[in-house]
C-alpha positions as CSV (number, residue, x, y, z in Angstrom):
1,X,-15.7,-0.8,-7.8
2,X,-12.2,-0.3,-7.6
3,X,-10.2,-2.9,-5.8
4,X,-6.6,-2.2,-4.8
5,X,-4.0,-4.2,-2.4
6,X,-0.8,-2.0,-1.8
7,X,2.0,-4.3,-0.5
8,X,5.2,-4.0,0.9
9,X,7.2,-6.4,2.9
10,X,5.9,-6.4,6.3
11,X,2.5,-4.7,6.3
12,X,3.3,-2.4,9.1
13,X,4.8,1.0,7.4
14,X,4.5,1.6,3.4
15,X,1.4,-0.7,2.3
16,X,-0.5,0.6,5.2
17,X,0.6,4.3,5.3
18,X,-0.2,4.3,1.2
19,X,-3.7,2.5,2.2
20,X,-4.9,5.6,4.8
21,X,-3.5,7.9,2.4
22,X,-5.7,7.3,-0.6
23,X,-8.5,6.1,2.1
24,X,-8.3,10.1,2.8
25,X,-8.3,11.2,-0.7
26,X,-11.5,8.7,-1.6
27,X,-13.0,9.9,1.8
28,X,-12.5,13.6,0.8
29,X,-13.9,13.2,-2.8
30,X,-17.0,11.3,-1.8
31,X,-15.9,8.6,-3.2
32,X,-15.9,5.9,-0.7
33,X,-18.4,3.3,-2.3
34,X,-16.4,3.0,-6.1
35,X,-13.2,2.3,-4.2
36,X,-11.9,-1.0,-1.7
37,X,-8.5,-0.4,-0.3
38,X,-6.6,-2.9,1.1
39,X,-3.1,-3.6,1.9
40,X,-1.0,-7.0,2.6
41,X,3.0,-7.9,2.9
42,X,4.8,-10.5,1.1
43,X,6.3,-11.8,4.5
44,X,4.7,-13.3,7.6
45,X,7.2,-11.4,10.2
46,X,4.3,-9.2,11.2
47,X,1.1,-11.0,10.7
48,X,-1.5,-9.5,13.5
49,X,0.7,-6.3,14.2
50,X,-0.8,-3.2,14.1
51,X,1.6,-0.2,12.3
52,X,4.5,0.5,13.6
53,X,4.3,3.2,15.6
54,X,6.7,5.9,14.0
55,X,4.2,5.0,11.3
56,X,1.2,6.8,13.6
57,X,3.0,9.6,14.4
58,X,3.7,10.5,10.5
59,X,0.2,10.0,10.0
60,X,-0.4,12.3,12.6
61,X,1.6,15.0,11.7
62,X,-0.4,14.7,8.6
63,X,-3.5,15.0,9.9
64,X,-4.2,11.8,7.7
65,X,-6.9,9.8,9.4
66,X,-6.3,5.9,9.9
67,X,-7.9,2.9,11.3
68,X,-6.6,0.2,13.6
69,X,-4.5,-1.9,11.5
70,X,-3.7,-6.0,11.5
71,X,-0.9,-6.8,9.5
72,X,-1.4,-9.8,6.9
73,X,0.8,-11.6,4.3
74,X,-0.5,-12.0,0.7
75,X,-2.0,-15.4,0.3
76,X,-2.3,-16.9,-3.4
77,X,-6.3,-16.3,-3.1
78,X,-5.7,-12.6,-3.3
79,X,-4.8,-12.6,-7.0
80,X,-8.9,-12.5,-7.8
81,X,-9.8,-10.8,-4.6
82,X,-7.9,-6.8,-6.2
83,X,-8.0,-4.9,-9.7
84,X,-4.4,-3.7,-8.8
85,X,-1.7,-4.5,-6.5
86,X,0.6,-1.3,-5.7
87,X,3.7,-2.6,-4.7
88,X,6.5,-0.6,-2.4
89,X,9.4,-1.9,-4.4
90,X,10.5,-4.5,-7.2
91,X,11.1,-7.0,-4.9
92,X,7.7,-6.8,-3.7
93,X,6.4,-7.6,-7.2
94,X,9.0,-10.3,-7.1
95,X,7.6,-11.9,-4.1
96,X,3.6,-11.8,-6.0
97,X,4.9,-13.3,-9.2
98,X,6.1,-16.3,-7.2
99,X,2.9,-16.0,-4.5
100,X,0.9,-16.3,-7.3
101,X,2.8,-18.5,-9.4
102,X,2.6,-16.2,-12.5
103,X,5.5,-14.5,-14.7
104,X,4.1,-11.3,-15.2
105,X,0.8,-9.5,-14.8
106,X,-0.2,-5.9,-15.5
107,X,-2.3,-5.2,-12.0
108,X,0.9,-5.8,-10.6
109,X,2.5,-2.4,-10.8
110,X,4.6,-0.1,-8.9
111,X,3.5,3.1,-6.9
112,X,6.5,4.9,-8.0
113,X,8.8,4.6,-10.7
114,X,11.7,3.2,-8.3
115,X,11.3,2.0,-5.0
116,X,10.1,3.1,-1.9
117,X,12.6,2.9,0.7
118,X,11.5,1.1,3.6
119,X,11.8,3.6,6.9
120,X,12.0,0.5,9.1
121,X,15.5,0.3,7.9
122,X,16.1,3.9,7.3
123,X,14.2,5.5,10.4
124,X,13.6,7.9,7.7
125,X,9.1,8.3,7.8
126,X,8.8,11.8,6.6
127,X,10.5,11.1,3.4
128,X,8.9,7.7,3.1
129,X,5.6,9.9,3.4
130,X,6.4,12.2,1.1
131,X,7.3,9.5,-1.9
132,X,4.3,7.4,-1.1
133,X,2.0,10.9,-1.3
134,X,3.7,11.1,-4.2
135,X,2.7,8.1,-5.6
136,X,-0.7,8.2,-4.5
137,X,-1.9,11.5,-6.2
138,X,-0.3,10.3,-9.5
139,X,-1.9,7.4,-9.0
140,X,-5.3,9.1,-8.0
141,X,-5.4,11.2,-10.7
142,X,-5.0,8.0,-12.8
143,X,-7.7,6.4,-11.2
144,X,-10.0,9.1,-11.6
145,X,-10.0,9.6,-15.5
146,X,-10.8,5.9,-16.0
């Protein structure tokens, strides 16, 4: 089984979004039982929220399927707990190095190849969406040829 934590900063928009994505692809491959998706935040400013709802309505539009969601912040325990941990942007892998009191680790990575901007800042979901679906079939595909 593959074990992967995507993480962003707050747990309510990218980490989760990129969680019900690749949730969908898994589901639609038949593929649910080699695969644990998670995802956590490297702050506590939203522990217990559920997404935030522009995050829904993207989702929506999408016809991507999604469960209720409780926002949590990455705790050190974690580092055993996932395979991988997909992070939003470099700070985010900033913020696991020092979680987890390590200097580098190589299931640390990033979804993309630059960050992710975060649309709680930009009000910008559809593009967030589209970089994070981005992301997630590249990062699929990767998975898949293991």
């Amino acid at each position: 089984m593959i074990r992967i934590c995507f993480v962003c900063l707050g747990n309510i928009c990218r980490s989760p979004m990129a969680e019900a994505i690749l949730k969908n692809f898994i589901k639609e491959n038949g593929e649910d039982a080699h695969y644990y998706i998670a995802s956590r935040g490297t702050s506590s400013e939203e522990e217990g929220n559920d997404f935030y709802p522009p995050v829904k309505k993207i989702l929506d539009l999408h016809e991507i399927e999604y469960d209720k969601h409780v926002a949590k912040k990455v705790v050190k325990e974690d580092y055993d707990k996932f395979d991988y941990f997909v992070c939003m942007e470099k700070s985010n892998m900033d913020s696991l190095f020092k979680i987890f009191q390590i200097e580098d680790c190589s299931k640390i990575i990033l979804l993309l190849d630059r960050d992710i901007s975060d649309p709680w800042y930009t009000r910008d979901f559809e593009t967030t969406y589209q970089d994070i679906y981005e992301g997630i079939l590249t990062l699929y595909k990767k998975l898949s040829n293991r």
